[in-house]
C-alpha positions as CSV (number, residue, x, y, z in Angstrom):
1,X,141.3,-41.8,44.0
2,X,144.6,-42.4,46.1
3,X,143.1,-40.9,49.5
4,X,141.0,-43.2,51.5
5,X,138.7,-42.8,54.4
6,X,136.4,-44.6,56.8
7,X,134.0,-42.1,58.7
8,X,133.2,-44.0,62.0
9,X,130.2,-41.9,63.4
10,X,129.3,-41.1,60.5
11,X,125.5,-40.2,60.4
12,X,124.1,-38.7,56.9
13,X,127.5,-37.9,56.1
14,X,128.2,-34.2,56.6
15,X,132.3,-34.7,57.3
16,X,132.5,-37.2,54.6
17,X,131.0,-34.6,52.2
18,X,133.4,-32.4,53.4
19,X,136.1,-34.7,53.0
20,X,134.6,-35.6,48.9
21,X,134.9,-31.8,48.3
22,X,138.6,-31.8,49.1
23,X,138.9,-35.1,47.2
24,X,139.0,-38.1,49.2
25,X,136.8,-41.2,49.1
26,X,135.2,-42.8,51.0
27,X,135.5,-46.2,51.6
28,X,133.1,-47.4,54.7
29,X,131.0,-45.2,56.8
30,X,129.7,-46.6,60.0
31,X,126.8,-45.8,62.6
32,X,123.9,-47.0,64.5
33,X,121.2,-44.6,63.4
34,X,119.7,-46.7,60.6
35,X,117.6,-43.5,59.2
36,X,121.0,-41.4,59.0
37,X,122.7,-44.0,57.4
38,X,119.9,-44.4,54.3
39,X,120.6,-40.9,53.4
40,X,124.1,-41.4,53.7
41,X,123.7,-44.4,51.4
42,X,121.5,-42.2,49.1
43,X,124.4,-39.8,48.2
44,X,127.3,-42.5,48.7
45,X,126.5,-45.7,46.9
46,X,129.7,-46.7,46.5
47,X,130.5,-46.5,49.9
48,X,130.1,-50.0,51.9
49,X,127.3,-49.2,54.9
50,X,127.7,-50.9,58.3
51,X,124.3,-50.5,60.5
52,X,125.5,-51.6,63.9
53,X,127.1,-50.1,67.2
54,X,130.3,-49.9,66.8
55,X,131.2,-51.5,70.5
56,X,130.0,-54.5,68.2
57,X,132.3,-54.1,65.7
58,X,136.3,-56.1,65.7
59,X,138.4,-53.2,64.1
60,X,140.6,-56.5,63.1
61,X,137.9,-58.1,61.1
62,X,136.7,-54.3,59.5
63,X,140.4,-54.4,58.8
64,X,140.3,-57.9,56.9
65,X,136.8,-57.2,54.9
66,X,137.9,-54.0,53.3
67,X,141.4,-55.3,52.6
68,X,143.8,-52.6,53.9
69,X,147.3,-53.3,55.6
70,X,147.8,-51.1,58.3
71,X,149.2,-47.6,57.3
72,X,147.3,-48.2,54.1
73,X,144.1,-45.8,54.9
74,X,144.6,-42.3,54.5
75,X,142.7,-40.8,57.2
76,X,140.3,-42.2,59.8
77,X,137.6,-39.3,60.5
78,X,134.6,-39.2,62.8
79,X,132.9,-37.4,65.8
80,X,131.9,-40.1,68.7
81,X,128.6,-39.0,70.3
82,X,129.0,-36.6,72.7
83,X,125.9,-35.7,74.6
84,X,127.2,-36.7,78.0
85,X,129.7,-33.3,77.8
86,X,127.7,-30.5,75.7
87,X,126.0,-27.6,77.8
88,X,123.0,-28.6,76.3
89,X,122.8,-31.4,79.3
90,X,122.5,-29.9,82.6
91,X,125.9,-29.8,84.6
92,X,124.4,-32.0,87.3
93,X,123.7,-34.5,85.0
94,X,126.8,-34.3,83.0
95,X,129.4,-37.3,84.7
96,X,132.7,-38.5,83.3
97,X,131.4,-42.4,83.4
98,X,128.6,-41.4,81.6
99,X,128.8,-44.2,78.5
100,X,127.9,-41.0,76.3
101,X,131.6,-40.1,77.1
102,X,133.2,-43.4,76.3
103,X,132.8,-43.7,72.9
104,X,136.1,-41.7,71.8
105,X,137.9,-44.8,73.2
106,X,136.5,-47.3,71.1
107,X,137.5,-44.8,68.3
108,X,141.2,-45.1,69.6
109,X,140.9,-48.7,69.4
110,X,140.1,-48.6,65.6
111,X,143.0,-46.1,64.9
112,X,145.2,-48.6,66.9
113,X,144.4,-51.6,64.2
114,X,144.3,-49.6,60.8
115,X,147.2,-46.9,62.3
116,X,146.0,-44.5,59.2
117,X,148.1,-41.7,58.2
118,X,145.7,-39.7,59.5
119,X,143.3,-39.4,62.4
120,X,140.7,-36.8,62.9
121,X,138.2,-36.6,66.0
122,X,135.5,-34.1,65.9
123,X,133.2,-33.4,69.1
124,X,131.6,-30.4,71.0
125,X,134.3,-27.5,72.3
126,X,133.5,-28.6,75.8
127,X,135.3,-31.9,75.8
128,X,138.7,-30.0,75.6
129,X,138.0,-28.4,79.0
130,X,135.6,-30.9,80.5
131,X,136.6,-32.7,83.8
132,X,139.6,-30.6,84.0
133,X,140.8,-31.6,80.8
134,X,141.0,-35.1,81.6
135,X,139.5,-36.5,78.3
136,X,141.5,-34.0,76.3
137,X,144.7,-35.3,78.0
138,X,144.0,-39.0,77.3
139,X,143.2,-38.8,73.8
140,X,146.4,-37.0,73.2
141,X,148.4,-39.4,75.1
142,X,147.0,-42.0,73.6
143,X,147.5,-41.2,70.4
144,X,151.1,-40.5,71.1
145,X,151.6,-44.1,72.4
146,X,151.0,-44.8,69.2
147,X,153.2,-42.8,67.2
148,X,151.0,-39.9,66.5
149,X,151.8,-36.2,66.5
150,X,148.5,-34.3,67.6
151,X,147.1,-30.9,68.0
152,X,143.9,-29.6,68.9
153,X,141.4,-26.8,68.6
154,X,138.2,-25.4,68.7
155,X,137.6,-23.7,65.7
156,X,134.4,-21.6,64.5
157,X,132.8,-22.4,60.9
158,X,131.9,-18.6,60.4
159,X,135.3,-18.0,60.3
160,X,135.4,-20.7,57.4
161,X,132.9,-19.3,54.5
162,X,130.1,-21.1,56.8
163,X,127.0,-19.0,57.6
164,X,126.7,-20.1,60.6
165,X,128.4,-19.6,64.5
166,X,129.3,-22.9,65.0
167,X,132.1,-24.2,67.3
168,X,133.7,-27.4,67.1
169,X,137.1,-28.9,68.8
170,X,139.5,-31.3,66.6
171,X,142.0,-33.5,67.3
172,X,144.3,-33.6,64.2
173,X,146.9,-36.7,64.0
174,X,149.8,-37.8,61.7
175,X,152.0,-40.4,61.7
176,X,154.6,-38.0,60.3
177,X,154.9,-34.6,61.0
178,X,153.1,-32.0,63.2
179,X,149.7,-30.6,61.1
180,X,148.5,-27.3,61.0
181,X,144.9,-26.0,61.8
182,X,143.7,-23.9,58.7
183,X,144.1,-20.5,59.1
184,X,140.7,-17.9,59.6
185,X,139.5,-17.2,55.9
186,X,136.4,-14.9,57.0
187,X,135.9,-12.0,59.3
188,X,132.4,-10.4,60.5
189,X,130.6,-9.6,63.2
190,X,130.2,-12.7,64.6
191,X,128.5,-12.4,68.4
192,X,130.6,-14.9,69.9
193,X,134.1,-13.7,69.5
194,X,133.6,-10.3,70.9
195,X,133.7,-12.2,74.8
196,X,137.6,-12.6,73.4
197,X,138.9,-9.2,72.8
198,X,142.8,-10.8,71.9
199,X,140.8,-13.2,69.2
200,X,138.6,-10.4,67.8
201,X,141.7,-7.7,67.7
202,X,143.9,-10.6,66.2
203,X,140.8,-11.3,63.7
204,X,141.0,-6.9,62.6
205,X,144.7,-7.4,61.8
206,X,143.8,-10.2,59.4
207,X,140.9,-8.6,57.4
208,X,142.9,-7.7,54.7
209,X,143.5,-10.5,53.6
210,X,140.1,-12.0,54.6
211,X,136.7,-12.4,53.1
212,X,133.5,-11.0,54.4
213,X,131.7,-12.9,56.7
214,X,129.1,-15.2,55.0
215,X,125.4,-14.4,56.0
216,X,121.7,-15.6,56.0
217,X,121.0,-13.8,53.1
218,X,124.2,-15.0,51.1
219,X,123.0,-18.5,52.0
220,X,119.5,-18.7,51.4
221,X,118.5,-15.0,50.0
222,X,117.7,-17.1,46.7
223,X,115.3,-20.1,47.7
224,X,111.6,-19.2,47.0
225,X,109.5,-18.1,49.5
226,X,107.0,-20.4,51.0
227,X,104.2,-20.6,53.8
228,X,103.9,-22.8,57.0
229,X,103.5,-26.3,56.1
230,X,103.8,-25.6,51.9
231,X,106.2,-27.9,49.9
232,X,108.0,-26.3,47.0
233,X,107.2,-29.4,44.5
234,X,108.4,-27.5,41.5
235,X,111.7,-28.6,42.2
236,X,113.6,-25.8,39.5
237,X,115.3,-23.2,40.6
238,X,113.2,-19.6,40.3
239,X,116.3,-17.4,39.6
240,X,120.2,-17.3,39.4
241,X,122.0,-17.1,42.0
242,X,122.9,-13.9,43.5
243,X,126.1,-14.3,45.7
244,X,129.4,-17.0,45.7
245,X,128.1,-19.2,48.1
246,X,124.7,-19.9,46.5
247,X,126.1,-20.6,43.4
248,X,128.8,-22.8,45.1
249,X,125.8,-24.8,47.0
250,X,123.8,-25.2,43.6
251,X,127.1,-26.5,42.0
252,X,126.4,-30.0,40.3
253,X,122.3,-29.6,41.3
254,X,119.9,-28.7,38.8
255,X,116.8,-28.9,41.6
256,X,115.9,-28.0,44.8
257,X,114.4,-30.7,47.2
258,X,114.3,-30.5,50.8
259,X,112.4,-27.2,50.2
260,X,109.6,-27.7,53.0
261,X,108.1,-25.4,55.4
262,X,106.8,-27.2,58.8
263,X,103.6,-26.8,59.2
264,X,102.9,-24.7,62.6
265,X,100.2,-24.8,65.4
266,X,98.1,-21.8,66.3
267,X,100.1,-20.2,68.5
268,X,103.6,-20.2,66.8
269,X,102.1,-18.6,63.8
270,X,100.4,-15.8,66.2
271,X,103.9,-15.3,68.1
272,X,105.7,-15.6,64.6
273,X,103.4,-12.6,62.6
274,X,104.3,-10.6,65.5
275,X,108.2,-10.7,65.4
276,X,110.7,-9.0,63.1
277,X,113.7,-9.4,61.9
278,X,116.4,-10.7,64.6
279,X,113.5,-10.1,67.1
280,X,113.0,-13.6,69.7
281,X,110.7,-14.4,72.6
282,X,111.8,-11.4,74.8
283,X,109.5,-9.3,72.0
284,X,106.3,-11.1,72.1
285,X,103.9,-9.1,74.4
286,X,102.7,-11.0,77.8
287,X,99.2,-12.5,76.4
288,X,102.1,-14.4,73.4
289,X,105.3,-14.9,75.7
290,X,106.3,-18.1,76.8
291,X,106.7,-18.8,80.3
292,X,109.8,-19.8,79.8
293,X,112.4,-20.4,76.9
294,X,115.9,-20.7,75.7
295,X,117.8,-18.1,74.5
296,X,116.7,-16.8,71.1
297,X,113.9,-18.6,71.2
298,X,111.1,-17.9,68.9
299,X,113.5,-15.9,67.4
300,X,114.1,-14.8,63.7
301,X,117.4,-14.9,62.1
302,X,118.5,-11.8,61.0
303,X,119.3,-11.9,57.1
304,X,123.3,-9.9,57.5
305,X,124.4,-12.4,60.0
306,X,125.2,-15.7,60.1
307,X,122.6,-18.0,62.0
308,X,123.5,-19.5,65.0
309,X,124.2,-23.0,65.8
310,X,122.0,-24.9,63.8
311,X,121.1,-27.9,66.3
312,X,118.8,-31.2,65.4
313,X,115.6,-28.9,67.0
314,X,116.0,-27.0,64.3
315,X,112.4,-27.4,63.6
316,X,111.1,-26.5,66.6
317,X,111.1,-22.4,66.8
318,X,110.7,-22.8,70.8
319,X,114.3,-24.3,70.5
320,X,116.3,-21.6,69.2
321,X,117.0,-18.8,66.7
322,X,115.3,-20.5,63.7
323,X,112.2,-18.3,62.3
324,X,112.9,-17.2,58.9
325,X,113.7,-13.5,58.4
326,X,110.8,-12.2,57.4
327,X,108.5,-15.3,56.1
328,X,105.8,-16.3,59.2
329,X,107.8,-19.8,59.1
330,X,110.6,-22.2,60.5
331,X,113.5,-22.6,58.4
332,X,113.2,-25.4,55.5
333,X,115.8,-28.4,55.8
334,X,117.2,-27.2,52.6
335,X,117.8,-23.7,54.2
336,X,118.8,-25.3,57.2
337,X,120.9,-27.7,54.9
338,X,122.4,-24.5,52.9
339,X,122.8,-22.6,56.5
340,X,125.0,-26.2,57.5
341,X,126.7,-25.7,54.0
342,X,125.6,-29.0,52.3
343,X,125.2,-28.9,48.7
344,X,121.8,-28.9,47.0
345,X,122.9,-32.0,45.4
346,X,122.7,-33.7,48.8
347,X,119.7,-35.0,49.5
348,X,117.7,-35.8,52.7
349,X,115.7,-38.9,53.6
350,X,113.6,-39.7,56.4
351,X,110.7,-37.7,57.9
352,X,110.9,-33.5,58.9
353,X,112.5,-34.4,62.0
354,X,114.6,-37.2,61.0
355,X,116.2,-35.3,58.6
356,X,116.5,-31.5,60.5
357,X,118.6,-34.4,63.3
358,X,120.8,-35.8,60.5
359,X,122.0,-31.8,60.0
360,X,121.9,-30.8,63.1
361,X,124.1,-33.6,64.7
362,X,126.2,-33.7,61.3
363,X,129.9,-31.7,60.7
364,X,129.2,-29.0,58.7
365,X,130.2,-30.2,55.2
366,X,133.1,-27.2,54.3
367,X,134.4,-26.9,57.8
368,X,135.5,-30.7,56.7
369,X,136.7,-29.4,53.4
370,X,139.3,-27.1,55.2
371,X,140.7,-30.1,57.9
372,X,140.9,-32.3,54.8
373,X,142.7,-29.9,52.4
374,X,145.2,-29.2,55.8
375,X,145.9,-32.5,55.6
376,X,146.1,-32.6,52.1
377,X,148.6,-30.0,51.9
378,X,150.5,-31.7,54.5
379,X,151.1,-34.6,52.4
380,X,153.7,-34.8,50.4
């Protein structure tokens, strides 16, 4: 293949998928979570590993051992940590010194020795507003110091053929020309966009020539049904599948693995049998209610929208929307997986939680697909 990447960041691999579907390769993937990186290694043998923090790392001698000349790569991809900025952290522990926050600029310091074609940062939506902008500002400049062209946005996967409400900011990057964020493909009733009435109104105009909204059921409506803690062993798929998007994610796979229900204590199951559909913690009655929760907690997806974001406490249904529909369970990982839009072929490693992390902190795989084919049809 003539396009080349290096994923810094890279976890289990959920933008370099994204970036294989469009039909790049990857050439080095680097991160310091050792467990990410085995399932990463799993489904990308070819791809040299580096284990190690990457404020250990001389961009000039990762430059030397894969033998590329500067503006040889293609595109240098990744999304530097970014817990210090995301709302998850509570503003009065959120600081701009906080080292969670630095990270992007030892991401600059690798685009300054390769100088790729392309760069693309991914992190939470907050960092292009955070501090009054001040990180926003200084990637830009930066990357216009050195020769770049940049634009950024948040952009929602749902609005991508993603089942799932997910925002993400991007800084895109060429050497050559001004690049283009991929237009909306999707529209639906998606909970988020209706605080921005111009975005929703502009989102009507484009319907017709947009595709409905991809939802729970479209996603997972075909995986067999299982019980709390059960592990579909038989591997083989039950049925055929009954929308686009399932038979897109069982492209290439001939089984299903990652098909396992957590097992759940006592009183999740009784708070669990008592919910319905798109019901949450707000329904339990008072003997069954937590004292307190999160929004949507112990809550149930509802099978015509798409889920919410799907986070790394995906296994824990005190931790957000993630009760099946109608089963008296958590989401698998491979629902969670299908939800993220990973393939069936990809395969997780690592134990329950281990592996509901490496998809919850991971780009979903096709909103990768759509930077990477904007970049592709960039380049001419």
């Amino acid at each position: 293949m003539r396009y080349k990447i290096i994923d810094l960041f890279a976890g289990a691999g959920g933008f370099t998928t994204g970036f294989h579907m469009a039909g790049f390769e990857s050439l080095c993937a680097v991160d310091i979570n050792s467990k990410a990186l085995a399932t990463y290694k799993h489904n990308y043998p070819n791809t040299k590993i580096i284990n190690q923090d990457i404020r250990q790392i001389s961009p000039s001698d990762l430059q030397l051992a894969l033998g590329l000349k500067r503006e040889e790569l293609t595109a240098l991809i990744g999304g530097p940590p970014c817990q210090g900025l995301s709302r998850n952290i509570p503003a009065g522990y959120r600081y701009l010194n906080d080292s969670r926050n630095q990270l992007y600029r030892t991401f600059l310091e690798f685009v300054d020795q390769f100088r790729p074609l392309y760069v693309v940062i991914e992190n939470v939506p907050e960092i292009l507003k955070a501090y009054n902008g001040v990180i926003k500002e200084e990637i830009i400049k930066q990357l216009e110091l050195f020769g770049y062209k940049v634009i950024c946005a948040s952009l929602n996967a749902a609005h991508y053929g993603i089942p799932q409400t997910r925002c993400r900011a991007f800084f895109l990057a060429s050497l050559d020309h001004y690049l283009h964020f991929p237009e909306p493909t999707y529209f639906g009733d998606i909970k988020s966009d209706y605080r921005n009435k111009n975005l929703y109104n502009q989102m009507n105009l484009l319907e017709a020539n947009m595709s409905p909204i991809v939802t729970v059921r479209d996603a997972i409506g075909d995986l067999p049904p299982l019980e709390a803690g059960q592990i579909y062993d038989i591997e083989i798929y039950p049925s055929a599948p009954e929308t686009t998007y399932q038979a897109m994610m069982r492209h290439n796979s001939i089984t299903i693995v990652n098909h396992v229900a957590r097992a759940l204590t006592p009183i999740q199951l009784s708070r669990v049998r008592i919910l319905r559909e798109g019901q949450d913690a707000r329904d339990l009655p008072s003997e069954l209610a937590p004292k307190k929760h999160y929004s949507g907690a112990y809550g149930r997806l509802y099978w015509d929208k798409p889920a919410r974001t799907i986070t790394r406490w995906v296994f824990h249904p005190g931790s957000g929307r993630f009760f099946h529909p109608t089963q008296d369970r958590t989401i698998t990982i491979r629902e969670a997986a299908r939800l993220h839009s990973y393939p069936d072929n990809f395969h997780f490693l690592g134990t329950y939680t281990d592996m509901a992390s490496q998809i919850g902190e991971s780009v979903p795989p096709l909103l990768g697909k759509v930077i990477a084919s904007s970049i592709l049809q960039a380049h001419v």
